[in-house]
N, C-alpha and C positions, 0 to 999 in steps of 0.2 A: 733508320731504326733507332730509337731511345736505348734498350739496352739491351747487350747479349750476354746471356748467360752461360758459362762455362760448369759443370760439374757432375757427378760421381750420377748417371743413369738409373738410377733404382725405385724398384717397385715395394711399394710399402704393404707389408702385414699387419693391419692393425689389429691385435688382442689383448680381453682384458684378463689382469691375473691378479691374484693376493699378494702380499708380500711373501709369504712363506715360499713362494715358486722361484722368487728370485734368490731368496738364500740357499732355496735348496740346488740352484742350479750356480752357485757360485757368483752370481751376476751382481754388481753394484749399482745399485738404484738411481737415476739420470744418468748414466753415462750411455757412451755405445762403444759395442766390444767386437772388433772382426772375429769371426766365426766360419771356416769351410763348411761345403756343402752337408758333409755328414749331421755334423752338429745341426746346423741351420734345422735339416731334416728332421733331425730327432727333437727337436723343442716345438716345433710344429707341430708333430705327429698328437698330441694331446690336446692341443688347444682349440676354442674353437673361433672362428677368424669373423671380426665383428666388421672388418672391411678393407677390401684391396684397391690403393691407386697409384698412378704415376706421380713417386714421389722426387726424395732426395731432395738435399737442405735445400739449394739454389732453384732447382726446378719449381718448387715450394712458393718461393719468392716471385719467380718470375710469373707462374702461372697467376700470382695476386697481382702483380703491375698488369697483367692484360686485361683481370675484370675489373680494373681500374679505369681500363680506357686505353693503356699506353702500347704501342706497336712493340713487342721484342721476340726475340727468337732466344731457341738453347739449342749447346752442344752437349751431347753424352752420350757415349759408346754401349750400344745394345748388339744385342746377336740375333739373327734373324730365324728365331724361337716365337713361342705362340705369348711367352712373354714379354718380348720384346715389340712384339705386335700389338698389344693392349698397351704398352709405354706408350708408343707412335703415336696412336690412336685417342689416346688419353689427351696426349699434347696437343694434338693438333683440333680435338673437341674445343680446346681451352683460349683458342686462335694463337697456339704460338707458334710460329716460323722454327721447325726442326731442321736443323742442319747438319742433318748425318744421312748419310744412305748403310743403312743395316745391310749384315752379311750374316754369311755362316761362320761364328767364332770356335774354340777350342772351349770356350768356354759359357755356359750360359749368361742369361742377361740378369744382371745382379736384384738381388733381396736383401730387404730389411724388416725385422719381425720388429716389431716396433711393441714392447708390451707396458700396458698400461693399470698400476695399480689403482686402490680403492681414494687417496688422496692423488690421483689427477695427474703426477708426475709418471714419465714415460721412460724408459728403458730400450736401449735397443740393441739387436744381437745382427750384425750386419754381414751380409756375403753378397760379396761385391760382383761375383763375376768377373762379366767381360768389360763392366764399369771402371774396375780399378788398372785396364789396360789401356786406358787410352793415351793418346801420343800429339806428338806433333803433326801427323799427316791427315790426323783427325778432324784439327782445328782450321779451317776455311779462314785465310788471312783475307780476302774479300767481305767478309760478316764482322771480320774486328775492326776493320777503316770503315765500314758504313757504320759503324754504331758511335752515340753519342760515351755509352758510358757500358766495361766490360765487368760483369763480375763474377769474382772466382770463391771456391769454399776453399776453406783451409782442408778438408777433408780428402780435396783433392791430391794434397802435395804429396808425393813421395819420391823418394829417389830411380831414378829412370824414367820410365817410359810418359808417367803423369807429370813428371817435373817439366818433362819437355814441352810438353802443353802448355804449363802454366807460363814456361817461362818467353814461349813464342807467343802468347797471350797479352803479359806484359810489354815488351816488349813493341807491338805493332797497334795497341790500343791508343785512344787518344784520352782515353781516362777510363783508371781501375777503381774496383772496390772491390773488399775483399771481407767476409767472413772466418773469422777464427776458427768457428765450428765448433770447438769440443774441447774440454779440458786436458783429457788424454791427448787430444793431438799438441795440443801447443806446449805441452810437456814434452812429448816426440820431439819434438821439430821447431825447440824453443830459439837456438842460436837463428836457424835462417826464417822465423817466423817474426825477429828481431827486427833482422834485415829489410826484409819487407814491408815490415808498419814502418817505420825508420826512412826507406829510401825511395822504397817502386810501388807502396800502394796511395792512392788519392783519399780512399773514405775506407776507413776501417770500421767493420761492426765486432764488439764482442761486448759479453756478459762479464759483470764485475768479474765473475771469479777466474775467467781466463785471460782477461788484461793483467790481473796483479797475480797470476801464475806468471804470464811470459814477462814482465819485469822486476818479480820477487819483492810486491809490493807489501809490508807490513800493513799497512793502513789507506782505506781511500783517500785522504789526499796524498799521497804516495802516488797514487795512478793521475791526479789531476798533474800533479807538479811536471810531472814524465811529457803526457799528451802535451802542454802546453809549450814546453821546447821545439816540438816537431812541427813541421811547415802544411800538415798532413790535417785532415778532417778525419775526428776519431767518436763513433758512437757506442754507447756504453748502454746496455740495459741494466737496472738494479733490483729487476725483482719487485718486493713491494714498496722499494724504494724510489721508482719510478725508472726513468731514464735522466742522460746525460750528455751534452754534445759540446767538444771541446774542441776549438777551433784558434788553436794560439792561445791568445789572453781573452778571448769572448769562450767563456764557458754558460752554455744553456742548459736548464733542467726542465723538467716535463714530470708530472703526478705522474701516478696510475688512475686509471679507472674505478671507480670505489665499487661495492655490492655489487659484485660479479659472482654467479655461480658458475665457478669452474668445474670442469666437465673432463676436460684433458689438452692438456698442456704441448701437444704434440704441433708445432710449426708457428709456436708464439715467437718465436726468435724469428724465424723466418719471413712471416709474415709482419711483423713489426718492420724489417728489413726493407719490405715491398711496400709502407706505408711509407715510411723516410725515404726512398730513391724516388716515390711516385712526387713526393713536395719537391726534391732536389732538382729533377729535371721540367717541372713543371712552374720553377721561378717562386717557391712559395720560399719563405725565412725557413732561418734552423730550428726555430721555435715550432711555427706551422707545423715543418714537417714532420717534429717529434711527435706531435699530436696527432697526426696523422697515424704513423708507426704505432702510438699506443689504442688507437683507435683499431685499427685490423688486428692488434694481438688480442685485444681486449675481446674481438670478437669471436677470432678461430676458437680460442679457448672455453668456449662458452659451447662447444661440441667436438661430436669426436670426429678426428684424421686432424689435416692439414690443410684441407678446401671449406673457403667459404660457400663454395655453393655445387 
């Protein structure tokens, strides 16, 4: 298998909203904020839901390297609920190799309201469920040695049960990559998020502004000088600044795609992820495969969810 995907099993809410819904409900505009069931509940209850799928950052990803062509599977913990059944189901539509067998949890199979204002940027209020419980007994170390390359979201890490995952992940893979995921997280979990671009992961993905969060960068070339110390393959999205890929002292850029009507912004990170692993394991340059990356964000973005098709 080319690559297996490790990450947080959740079913996407997509809704659109004003801006005024997000201030009224406290919410900060692009971020994602965990939320219990109650809450989840009550910000739903008014909206109305423009589309439901098997989402989550990585799954995201991975589901774009299969209509690419490339063999992979994922891991992520569902409960054997009738939404956990439309996850399954969703996946394995997508031909990816699920590698979990669902039960009965304590908890149901996680949600994310994913809300999307009138400029295109997405918001999201996330309840994890039985997602944010997964462990080490979860993760099949048979599907991490058959895989050429393992990767994990940052959204996964937390202390206990998910850490053990990640870190039995690392550990028996034969090459990582890994997603920052989220400003808030890498502010969480900036010391051992350090650790990790630093020492145990292979290809780093993250967005300017959470690379020069987790090293207190004043200014981009702040975050070039950093990456280039590191023995690690480090990808940078910039927005409309393009992309960036920093590999020791060979530093690559990549445009954006120009006269796009964006539509919503929901899995351009992700999908840019699955355009860059799809060149990486497919022997194309760093350059290629940026342009690749910006080619699949360039296009999820250009409608609404996370799936190209």
């Amino acid at each position: 298998m080319k690559i297996l995907g490790i990450g947080n099993a959740i079913v996407d809410v997509i809704c659109k909203v004003e801006d005024n819904y997000l201030s009224k409900h406290g919410l900060i505009k692009s971020t994602m904020k965990l939320v219990d069931e109650i809450e989840f509940k009550k910000l739903l209850s008014t909206l109305k839901i423009e589309e439901t799928v098997s989402g989550g950052s990585i799954a995201n990803s991975i589901v774009g390297l299969s209509q690419l062509g490339n063999e992979v599977g994922f891991i992520g913990k569902i409960c054997d609920d009738s939404l956990g059944q439309k996850y399954e189901d969703g996946l394995k539509k997508e031909n990816v190799n699920y590698f979990y067998s669902k039960k009965k949890e304590n908890l149901p199979t996680g949600t994310c309201l994913i809300l999307v204002t009138p400029d295109s940027e997405r918001t999201m209020c996330t309840f994890l469920g039985t997602a944010g419980k997964i462990n080490e007994r979860d993760v099949d170390i048979n599907s991490l040695k058959a895989s050429e390359i393992v990767f994990l979201e940052g959204y996964l890490w937390d202390e206990g049960e998910p850490k053990s995952a990640f870190d039995k992940a690392i550990q028996n893979s034969n090459q990582v990559a890994m997603s920052l995921s989220d400003l808030f997280c890498v502010e969480r979990h900036k010391k051992n998020f350090l650790d990790l671009v630093k020492n145990k992961i292979d290809i780093t993905f993250a967005n300017e502004q959470e690379i020069s969060s987790l090293i207190d960068a004043k200014k981009f070339e702040d975050v070039i000088t950093f990456c280039k110390k590191l023995k690690n393959l480090i990808i940078i999205t910039r927005g409309e600044n393009g992309s960036v890929a920093i590999n020791q002292n060979d530093v690559v850029e990549c445009e954006v795609k120009k006269d796009i009507k964006i539509v919503d912004l929901t899995g351009a990170g992700d999908l840019f992820a699955a355009g860059y692993l799809h060149g990486h394991i497919n022997n194309l340059t760093i350059g290629e495969s940026l342009k690749k990356g910006t080619e699949m964000s360039s296009k999820i973005i250009q409608k609404i969810g996370a799936r190209l098709s």
